[in-house]
N, CA, C and O atoms as CSV, one atom per row, in Angstrom:
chain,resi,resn,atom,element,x,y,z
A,1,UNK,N,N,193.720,49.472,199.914
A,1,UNK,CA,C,192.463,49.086,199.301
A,1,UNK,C,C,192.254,49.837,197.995
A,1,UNK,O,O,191.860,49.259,196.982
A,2,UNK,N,N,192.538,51.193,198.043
A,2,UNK,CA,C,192.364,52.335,196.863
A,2,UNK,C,C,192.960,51.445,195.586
A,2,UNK,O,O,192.451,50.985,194.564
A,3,UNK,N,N,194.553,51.435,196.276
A,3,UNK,CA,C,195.404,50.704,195.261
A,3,UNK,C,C,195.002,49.524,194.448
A,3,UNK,O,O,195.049,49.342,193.231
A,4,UNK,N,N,194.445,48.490,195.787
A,4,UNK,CA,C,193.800,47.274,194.483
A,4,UNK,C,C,193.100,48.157,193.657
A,4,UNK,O,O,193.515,48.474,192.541
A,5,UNK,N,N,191.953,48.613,194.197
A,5,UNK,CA,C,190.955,49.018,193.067
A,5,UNK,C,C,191.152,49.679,191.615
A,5,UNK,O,O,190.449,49.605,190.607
A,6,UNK,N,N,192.261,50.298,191.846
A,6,UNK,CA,C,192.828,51.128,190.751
A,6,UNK,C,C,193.724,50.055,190.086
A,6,UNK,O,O,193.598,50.095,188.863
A,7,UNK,N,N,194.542,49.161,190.490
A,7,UNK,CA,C,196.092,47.923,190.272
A,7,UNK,C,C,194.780,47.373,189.040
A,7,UNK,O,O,195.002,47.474,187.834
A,8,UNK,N,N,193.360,46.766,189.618
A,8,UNK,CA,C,192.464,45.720,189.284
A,8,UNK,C,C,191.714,46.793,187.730
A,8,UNK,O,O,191.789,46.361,186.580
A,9,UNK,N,N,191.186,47.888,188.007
A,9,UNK,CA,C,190.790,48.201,187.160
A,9,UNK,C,C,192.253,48.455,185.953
A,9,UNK,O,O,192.393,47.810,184.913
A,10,UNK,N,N,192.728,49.002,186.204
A,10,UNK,CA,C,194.065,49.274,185.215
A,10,UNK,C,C,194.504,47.639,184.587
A,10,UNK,O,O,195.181,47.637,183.559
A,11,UNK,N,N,194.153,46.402,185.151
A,11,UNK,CA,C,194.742,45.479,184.416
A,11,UNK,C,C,193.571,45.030,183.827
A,11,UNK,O,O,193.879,44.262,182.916
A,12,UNK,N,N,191.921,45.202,183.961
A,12,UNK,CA,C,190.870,45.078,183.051
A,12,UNK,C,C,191.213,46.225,181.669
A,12,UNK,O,O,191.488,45.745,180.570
A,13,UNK,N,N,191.183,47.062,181.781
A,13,UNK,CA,C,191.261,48.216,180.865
A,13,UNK,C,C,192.254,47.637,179.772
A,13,UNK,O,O,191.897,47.628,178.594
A,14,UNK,N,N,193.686,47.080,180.210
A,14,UNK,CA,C,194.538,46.383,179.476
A,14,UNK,C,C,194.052,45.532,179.057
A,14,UNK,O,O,194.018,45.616,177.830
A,15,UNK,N,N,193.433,44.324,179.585
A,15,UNK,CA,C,193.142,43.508,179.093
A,15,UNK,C,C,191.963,43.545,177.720
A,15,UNK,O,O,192.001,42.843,176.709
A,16,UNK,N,N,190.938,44.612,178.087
A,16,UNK,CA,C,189.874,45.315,177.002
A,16,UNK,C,C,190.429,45.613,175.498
A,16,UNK,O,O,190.320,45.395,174.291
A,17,UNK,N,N,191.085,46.258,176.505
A,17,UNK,CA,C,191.961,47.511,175.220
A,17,UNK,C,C,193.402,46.217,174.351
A,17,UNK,O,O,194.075,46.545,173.374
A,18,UNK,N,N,193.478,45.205,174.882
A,18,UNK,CA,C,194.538,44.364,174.422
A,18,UNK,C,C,193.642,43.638,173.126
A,18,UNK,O,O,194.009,43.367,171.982
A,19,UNK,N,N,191.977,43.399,173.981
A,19,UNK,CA,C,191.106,42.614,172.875
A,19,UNK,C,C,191.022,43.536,171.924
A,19,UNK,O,O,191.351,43.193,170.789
A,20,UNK,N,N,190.680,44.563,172.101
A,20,UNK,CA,C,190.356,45.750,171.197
A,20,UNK,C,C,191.349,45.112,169.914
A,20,UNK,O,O,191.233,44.194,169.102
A,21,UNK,N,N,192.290,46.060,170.203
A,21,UNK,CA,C,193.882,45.698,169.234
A,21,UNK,C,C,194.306,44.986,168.300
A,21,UNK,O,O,194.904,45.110,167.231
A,22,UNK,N,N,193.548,43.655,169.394
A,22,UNK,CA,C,193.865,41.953,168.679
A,22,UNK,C,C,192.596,42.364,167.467
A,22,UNK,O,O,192.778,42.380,166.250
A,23,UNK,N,N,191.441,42.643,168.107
A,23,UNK,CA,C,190.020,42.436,166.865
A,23,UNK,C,C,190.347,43.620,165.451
A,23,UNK,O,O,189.904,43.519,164.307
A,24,UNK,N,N,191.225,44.671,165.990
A,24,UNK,CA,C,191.315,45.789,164.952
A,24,UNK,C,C,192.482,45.152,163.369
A,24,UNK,O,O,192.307,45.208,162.152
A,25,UNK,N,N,193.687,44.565,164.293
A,25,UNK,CA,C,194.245,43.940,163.531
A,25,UNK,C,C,193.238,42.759,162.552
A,25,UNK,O,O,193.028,42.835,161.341
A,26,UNK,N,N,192.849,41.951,163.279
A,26,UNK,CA,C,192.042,40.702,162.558
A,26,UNK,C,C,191.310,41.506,161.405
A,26,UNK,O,O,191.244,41.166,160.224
A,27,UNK,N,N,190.788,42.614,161.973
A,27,UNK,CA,C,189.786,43.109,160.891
A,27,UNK,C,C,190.427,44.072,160.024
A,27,UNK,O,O,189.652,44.583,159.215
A,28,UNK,N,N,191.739,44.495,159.964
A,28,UNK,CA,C,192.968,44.920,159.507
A,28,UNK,C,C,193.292,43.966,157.925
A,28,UNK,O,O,193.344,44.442,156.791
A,29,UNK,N,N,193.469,42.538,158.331
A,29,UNK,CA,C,194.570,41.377,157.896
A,29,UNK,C,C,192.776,41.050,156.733
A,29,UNK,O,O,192.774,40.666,155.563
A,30,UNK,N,N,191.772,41.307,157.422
A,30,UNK,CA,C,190.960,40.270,156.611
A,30,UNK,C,C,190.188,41.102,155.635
A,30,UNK,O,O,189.324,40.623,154.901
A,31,UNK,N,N,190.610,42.668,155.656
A,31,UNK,CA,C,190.271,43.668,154.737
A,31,UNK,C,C,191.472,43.454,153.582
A,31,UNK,O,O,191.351,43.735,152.390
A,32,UNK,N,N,192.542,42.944,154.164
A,32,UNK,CA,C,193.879,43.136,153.022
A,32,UNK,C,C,193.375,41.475,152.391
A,32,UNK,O,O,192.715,41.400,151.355
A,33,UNK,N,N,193.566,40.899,152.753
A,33,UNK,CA,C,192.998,39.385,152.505
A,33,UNK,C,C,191.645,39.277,151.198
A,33,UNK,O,O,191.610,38.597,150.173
A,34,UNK,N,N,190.671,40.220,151.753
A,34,UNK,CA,C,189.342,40.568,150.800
A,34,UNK,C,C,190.330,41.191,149.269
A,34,UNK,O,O,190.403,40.638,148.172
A,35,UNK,N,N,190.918,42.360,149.670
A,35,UNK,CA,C,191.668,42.931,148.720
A,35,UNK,C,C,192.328,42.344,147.621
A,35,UNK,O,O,192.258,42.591,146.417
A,36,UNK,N,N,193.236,41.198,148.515
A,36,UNK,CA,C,193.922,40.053,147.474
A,36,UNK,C,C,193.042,39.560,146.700
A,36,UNK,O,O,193.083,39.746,145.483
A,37,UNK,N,N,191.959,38.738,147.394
A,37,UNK,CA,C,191.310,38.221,146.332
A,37,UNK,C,C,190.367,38.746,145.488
A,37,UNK,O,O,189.528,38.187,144.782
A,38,UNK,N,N,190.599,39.772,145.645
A,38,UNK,CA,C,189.570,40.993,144.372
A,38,UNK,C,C,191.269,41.199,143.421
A,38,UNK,O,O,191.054,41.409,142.227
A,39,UNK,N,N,192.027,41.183,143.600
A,39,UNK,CA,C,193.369,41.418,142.967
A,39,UNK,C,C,193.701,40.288,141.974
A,39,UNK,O,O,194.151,40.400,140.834
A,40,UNK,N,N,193.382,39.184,142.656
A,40,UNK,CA,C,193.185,37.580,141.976
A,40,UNK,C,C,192.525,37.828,140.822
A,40,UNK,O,O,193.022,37.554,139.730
A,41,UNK,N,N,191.312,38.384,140.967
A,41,UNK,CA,C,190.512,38.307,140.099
A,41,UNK,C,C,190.218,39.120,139.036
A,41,UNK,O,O,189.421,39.024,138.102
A,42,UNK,N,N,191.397,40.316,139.523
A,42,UNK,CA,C,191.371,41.469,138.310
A,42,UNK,C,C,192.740,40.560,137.088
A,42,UNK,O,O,192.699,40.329,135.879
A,43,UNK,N,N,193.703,40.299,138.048
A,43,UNK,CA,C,194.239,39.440,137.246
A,43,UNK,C,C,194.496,38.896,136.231
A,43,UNK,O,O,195.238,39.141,135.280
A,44,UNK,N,N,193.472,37.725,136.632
A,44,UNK,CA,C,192.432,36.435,136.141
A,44,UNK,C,C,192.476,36.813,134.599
A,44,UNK,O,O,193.067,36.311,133.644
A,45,UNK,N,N,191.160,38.473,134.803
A,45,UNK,CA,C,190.335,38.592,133.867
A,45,UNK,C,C,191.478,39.416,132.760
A,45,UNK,O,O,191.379,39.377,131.533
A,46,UNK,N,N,192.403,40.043,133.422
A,46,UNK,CA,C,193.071,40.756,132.622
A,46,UNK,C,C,194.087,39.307,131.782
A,46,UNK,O,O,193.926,38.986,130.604
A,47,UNK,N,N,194.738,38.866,132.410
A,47,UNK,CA,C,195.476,37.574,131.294
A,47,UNK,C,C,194.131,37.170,130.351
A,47,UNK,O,O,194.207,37.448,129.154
A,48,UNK,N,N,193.174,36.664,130.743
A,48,UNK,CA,C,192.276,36.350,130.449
A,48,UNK,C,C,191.969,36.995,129.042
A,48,UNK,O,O,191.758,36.396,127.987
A,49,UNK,N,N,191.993,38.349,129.268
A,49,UNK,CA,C,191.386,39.120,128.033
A,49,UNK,C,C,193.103,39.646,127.094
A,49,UNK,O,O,193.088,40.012,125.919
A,50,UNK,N,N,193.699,39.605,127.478
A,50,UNK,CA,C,195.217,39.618,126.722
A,50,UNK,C,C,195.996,40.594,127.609
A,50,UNK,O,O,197.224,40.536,127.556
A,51,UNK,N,N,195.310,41.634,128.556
A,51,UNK,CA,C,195.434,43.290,129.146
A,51,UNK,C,C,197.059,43.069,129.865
A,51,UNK,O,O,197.293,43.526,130.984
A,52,UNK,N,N,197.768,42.563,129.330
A,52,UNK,CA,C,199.047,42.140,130.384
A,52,UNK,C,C,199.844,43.253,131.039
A,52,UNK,O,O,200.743,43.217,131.880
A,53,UNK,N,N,199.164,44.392,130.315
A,53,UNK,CA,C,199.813,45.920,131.136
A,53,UNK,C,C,198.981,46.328,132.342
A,53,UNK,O,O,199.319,47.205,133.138
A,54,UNK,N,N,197.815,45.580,132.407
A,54,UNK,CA,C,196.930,45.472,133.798
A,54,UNK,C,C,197.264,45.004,134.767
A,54,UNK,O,O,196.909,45.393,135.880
A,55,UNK,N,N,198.260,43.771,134.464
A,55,UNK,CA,C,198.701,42.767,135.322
A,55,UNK,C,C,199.659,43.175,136.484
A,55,UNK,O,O,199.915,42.728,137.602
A,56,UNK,N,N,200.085,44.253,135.696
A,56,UNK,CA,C,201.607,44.843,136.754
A,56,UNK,C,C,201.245,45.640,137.934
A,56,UNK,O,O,201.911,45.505,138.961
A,57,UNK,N,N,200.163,46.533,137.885
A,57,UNK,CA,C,199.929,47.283,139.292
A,57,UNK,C,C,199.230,46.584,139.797
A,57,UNK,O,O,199.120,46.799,141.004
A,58,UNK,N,N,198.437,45.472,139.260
A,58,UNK,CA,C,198.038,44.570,140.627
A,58,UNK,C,C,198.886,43.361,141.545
A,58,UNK,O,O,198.760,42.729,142.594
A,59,UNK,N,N,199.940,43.523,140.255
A,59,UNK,CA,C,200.663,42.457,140.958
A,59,UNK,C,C,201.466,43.154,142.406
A,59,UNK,O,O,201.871,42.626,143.442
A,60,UNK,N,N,201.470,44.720,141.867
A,60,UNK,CA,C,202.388,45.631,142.772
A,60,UNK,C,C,201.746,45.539,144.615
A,60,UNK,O,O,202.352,45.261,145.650
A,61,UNK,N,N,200.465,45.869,144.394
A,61,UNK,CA,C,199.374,45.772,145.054
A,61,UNK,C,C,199.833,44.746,146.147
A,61,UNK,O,O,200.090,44.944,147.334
A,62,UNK,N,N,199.860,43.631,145.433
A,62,UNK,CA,C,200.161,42.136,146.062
A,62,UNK,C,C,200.807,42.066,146.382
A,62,UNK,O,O,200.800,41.497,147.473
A,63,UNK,N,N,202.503,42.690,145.675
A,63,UNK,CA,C,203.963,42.484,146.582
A,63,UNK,C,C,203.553,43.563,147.769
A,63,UNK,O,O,204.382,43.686,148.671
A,64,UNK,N,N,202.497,44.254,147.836
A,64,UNK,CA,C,203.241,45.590,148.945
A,64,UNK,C,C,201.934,44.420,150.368
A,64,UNK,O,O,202.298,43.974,151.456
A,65,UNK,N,N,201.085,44.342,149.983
A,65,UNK,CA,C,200.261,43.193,151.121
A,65,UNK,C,C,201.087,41.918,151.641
A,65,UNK,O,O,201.294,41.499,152.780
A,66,UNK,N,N,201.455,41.491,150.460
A,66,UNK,CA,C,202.805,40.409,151.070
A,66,UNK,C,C,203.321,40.913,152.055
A,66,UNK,O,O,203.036,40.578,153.205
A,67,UNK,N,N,204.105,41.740,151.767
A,67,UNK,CA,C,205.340,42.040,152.361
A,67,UNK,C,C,204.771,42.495,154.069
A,67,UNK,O,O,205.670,42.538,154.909
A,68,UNK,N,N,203.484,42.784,154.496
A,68,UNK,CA,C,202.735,43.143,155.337
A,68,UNK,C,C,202.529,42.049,156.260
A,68,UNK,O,O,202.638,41.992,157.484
A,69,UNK,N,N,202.258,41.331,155.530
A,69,UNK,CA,C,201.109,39.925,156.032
A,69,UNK,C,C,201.956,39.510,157.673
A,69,UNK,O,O,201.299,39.533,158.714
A,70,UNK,N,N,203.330,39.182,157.667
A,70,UNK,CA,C,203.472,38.602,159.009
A,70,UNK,C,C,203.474,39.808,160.227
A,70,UNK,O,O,203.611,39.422,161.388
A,71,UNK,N,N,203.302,41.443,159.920
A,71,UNK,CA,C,203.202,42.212,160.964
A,71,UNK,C,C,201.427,42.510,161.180
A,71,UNK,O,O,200.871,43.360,161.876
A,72,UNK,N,N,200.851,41.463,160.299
A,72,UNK,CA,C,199.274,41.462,160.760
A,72,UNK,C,C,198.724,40.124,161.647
A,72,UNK,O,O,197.617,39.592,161.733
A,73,UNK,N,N,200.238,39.801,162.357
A,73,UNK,CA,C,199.739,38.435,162.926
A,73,UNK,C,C,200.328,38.592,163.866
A,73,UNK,O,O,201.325,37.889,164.031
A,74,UNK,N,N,199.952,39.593,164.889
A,74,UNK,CA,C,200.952,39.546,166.354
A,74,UNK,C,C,200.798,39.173,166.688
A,74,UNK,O,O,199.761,38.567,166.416
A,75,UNK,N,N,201.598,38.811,167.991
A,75,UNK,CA,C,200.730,37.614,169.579
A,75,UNK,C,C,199.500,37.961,169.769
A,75,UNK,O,O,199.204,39.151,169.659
A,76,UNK,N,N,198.793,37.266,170.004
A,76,UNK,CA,C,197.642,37.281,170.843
A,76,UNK,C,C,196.207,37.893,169.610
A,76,UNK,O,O,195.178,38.192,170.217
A,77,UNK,N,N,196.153,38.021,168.447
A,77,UNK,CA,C,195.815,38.137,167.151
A,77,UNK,C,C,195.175,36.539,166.618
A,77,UNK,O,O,194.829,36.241,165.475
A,78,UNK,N,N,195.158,35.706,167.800
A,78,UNK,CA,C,194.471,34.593,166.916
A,78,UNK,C,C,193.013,34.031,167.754
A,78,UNK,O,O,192.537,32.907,167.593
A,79,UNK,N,N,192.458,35.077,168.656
A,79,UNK,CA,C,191.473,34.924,169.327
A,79,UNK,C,C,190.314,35.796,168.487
A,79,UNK,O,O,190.562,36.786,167.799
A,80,UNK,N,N,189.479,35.422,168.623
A,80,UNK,CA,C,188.295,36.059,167.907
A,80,UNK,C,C,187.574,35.582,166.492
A,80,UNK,O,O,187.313,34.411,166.218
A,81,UNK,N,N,187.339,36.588,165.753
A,81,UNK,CA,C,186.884,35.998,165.145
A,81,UNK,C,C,187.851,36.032,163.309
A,81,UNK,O,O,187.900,36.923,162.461
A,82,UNK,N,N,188.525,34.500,163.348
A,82,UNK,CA,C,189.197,34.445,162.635
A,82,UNK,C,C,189.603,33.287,161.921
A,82,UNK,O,O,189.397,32.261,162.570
A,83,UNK,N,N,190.181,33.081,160.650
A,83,UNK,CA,C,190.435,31.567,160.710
A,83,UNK,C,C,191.907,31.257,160.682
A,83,UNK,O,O,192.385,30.364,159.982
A,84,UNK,N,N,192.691,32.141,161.583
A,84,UNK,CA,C,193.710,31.984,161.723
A,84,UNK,C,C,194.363,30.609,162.254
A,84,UNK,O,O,193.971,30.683,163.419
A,85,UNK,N,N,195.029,29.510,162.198
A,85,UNK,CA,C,195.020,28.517,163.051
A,85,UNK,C,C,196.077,29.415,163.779
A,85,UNK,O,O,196.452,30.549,163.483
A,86,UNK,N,N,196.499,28.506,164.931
A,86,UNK,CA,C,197.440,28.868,166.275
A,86,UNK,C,C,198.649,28.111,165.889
A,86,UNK,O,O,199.650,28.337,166.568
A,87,UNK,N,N,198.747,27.225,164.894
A,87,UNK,CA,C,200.137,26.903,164.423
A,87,UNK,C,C,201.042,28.062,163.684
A,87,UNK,O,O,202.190,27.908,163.267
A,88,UNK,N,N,200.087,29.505,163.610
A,88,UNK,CA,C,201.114,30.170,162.855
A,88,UNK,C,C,202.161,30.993,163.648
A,88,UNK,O,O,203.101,31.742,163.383
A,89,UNK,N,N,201.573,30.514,164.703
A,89,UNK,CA,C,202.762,31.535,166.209
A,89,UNK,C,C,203.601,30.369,166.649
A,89,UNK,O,O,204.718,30.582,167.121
A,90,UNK,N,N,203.317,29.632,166.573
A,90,UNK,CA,C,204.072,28.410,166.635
A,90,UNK,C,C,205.638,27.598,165.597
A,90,UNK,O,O,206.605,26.865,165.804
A,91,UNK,N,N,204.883,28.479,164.298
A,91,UNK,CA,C,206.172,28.094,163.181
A,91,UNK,C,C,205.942,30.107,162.564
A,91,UNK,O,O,205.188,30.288,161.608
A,92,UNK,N,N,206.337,30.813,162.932
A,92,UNK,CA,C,206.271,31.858,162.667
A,92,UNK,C,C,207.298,32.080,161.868
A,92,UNK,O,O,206.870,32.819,160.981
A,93,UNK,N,N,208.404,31.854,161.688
A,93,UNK,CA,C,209.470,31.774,160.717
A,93,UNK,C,C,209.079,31.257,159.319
A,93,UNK,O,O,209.421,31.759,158.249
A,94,UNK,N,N,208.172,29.984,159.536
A,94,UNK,CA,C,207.860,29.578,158.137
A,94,UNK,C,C,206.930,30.046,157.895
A,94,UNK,O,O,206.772,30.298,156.700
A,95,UNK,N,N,205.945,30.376,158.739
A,95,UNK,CA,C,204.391,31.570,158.071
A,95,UNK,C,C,205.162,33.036,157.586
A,95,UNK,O,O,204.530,33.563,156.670
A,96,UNK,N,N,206.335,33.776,157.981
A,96,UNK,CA,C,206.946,34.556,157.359
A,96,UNK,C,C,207.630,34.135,156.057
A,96,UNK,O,O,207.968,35.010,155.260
A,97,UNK,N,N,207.828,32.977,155.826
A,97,UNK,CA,C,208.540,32.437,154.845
A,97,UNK,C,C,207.730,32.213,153.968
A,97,UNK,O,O,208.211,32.446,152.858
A,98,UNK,N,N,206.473,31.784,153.941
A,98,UNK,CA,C,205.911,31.876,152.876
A,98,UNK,C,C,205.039,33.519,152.821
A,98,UNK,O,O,204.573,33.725,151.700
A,99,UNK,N,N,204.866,34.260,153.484
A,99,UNK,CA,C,204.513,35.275,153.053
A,99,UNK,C,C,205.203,35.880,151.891
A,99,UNK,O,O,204.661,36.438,150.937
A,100,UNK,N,N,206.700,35.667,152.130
A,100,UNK,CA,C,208.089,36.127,151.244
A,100,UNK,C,C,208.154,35.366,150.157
A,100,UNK,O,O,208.979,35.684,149.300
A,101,UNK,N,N,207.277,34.157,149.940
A,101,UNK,CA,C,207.110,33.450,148.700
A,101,UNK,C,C,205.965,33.764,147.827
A,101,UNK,O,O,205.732,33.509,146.646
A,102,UNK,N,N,205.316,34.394,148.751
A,102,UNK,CA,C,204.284,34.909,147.929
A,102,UNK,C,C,204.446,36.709,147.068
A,102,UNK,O,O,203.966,37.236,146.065
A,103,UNK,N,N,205.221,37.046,147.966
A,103,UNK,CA,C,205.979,38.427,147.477
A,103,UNK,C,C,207.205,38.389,146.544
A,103,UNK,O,O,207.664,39.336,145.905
A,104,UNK,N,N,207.686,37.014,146.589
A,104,UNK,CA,C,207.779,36.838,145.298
A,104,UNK,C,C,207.752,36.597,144.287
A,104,UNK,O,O,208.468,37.006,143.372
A,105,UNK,N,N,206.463,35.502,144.277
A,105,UNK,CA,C,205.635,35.354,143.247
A,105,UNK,C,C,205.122,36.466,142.610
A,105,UNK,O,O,205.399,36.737,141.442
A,106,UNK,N,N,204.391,37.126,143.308
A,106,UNK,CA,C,204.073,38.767,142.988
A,106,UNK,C,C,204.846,39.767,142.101
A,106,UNK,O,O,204.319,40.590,141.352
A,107,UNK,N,N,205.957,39.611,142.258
A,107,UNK,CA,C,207.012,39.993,141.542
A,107,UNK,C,C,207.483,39.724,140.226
A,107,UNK,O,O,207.725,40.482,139.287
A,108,UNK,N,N,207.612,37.712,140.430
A,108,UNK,CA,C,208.120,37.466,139.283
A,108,UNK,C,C,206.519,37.479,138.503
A,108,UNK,O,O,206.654,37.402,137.281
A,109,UNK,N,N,205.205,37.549,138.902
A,109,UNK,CA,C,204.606,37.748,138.075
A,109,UNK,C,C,204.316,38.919,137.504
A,109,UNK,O,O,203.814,38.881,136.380
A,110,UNK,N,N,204.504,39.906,137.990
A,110,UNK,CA,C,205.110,41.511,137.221
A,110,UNK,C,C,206.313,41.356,136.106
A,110,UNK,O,O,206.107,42.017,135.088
A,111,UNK,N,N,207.113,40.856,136.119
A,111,UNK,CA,C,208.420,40.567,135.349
A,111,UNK,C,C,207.755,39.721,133.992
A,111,UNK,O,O,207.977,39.902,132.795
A,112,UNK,N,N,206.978,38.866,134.577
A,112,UNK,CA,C,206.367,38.359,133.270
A,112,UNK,C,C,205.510,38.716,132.207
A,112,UNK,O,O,205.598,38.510,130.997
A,113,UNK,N,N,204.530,39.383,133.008
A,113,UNK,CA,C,203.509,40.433,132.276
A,113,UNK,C,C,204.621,41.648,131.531
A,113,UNK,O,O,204.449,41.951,130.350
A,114,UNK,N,N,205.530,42.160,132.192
A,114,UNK,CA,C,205.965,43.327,131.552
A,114,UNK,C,C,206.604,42.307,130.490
A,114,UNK,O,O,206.811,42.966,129.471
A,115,UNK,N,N,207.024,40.911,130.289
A,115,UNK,CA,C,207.755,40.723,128.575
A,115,UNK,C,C,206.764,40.643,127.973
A,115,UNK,O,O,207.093,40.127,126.905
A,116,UNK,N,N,205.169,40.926,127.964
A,116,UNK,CA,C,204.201,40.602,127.062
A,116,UNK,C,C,204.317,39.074,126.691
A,116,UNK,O,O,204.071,38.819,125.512
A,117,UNK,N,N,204.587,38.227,127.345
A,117,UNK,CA,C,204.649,36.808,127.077
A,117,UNK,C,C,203.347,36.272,127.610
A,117,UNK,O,O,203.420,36.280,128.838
A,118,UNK,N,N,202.031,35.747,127.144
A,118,UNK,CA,C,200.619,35.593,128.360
A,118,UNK,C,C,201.517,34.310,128.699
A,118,UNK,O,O,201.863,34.445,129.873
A,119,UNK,N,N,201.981,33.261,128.234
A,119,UNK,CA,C,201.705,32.052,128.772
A,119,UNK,C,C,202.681,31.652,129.755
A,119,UNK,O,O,202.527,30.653,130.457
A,120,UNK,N,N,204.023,32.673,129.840
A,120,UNK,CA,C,204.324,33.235,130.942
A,120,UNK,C,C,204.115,33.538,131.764
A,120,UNK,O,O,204.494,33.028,132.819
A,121,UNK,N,N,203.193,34.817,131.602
A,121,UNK,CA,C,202.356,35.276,132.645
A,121,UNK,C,C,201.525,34.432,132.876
A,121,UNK,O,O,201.504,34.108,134.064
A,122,UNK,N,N,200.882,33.971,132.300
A,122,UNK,CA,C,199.274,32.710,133.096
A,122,UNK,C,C,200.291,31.840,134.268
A,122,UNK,O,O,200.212,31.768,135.494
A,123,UNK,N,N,201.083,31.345,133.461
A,123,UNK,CA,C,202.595,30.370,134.307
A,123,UNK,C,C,203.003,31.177,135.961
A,123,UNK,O,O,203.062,30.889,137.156
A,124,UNK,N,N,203.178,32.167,135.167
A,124,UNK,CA,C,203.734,32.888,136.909
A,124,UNK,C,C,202.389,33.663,137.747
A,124,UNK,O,O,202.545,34.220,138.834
A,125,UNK,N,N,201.218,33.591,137.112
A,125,UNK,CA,C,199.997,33.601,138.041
A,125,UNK,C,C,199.826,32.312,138.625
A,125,UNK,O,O,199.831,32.574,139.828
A,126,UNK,N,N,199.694,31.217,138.523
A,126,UNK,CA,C,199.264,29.694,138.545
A,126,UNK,C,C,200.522,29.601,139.833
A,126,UNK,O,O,200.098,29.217,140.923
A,127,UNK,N,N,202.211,29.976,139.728
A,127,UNK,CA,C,202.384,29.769,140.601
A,127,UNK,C,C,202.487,30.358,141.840
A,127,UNK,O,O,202.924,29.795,142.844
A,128,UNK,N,N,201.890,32.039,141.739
A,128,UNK,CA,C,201.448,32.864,142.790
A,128,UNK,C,C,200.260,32.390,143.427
A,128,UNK,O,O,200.189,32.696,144.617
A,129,UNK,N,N,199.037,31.539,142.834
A,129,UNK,CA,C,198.173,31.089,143.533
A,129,UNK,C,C,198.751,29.941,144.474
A,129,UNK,O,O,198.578,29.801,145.685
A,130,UNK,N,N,199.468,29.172,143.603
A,130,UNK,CA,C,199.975,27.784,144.488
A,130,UNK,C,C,200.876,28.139,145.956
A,130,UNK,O,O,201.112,27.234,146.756
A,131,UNK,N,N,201.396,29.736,146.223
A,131,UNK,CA,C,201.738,30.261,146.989
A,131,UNK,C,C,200.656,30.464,148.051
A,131,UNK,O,O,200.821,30.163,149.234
A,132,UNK,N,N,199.714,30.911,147.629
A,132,UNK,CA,C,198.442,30.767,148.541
A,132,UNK,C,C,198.216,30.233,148.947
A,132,UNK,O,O,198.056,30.299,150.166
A,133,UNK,N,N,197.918,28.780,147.886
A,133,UNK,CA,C,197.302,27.440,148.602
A,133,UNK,C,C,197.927,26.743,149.754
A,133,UNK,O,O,197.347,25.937,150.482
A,134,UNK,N,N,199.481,27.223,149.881
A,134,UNK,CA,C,200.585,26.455,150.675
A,134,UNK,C,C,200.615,26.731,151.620
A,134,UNK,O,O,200.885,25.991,152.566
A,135,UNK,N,N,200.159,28.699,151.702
A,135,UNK,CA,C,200.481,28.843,153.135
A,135,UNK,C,C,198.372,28.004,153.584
A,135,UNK,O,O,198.234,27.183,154.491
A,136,UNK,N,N,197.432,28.383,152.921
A,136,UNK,CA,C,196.397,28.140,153.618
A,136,UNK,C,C,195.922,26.684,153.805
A,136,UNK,O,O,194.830,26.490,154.338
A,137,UNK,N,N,196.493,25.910,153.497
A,137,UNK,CA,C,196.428,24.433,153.628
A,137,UNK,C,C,197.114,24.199,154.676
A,137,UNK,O,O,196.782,23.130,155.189
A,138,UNK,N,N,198.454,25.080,155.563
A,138,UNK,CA,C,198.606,24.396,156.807
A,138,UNK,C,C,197.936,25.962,157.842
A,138,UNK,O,O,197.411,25.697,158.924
A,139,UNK,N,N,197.993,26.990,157.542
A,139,UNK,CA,C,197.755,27.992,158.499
A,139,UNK,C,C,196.138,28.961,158.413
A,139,UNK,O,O,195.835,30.062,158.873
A,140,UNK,N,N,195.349,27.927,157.589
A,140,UNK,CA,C,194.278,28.582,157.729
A,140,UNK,C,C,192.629,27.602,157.691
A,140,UNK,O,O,192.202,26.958,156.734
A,141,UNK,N,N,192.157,27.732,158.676
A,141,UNK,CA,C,191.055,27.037,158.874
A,141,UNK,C,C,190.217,27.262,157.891
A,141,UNK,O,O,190.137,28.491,157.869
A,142,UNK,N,N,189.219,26.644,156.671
A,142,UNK,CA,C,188.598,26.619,156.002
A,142,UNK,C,C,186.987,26.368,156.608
A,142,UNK,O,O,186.037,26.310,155.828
């Protein structure tokens, strides 16, 4: 009898402590997520205003969150409160695949800013966003 009681509480506690985990990550992924798009927008303003030596540590910023993004989506990470869809555990290879497209967008838009070329750089921002749009048009609820 002891045993259930202890077997039963020990697999609530897991189960608590499993939600816990899942909600810390979510709120993990959607602090880096906020980040990006404050990064977007330093960007933006820096091509914007000519600053193309601005462009490079945010782009850095972005390759190092990329490169993050699919170890902020473990199992059981799509309950709560999120707009994760459940197709991304499902094609997890290609939600990693475009994370890696977006890290390298990130990149080649560093490469561009450092030739001082803007319309380059505007070019390889435009297609770091379209990296965005690709993965959130199939893996993210709006």
């Amino acid at each position: 009898m002891f045993s259930r009681i202890v077997l039963a509480a020990s697999a609530a506690l897991m189960l608590t402590g499993g939600a816990a985990l899942a909600q810390d990550v979510i709120q993990t992924r959607k602090a880096g997520f906020e980040d990006y798009k404050k990064a977007m927008g330093e960007i933006k303003d820096a091509i914007g205003a000519g600053d193309l030596a601005a462009v490079g540590p945010v782009a850095d910023r972005i390759d190092a969150f990329a490169a993050k993004i699919p170890s902020l989506f473990p199992p059981g990470s799509d309950k709560g409160k999120t707009a994760a869809k459940e197709v991304i555990w499902a094609n997890f290879p290609d939600f990693t695949a475009k994370a890696e497209g977006l890290q390298a967008s990130a990149q080649a838009l560093k490469v561009a800013a450092a030739s001082g070329d803007k319309a380059a750089t505007a070019k390889a921002f435009g297609a770091m966003a379209d990296s965005c749009k690709a993965c959130h048009q199939r893996y993210r609820s709006e």
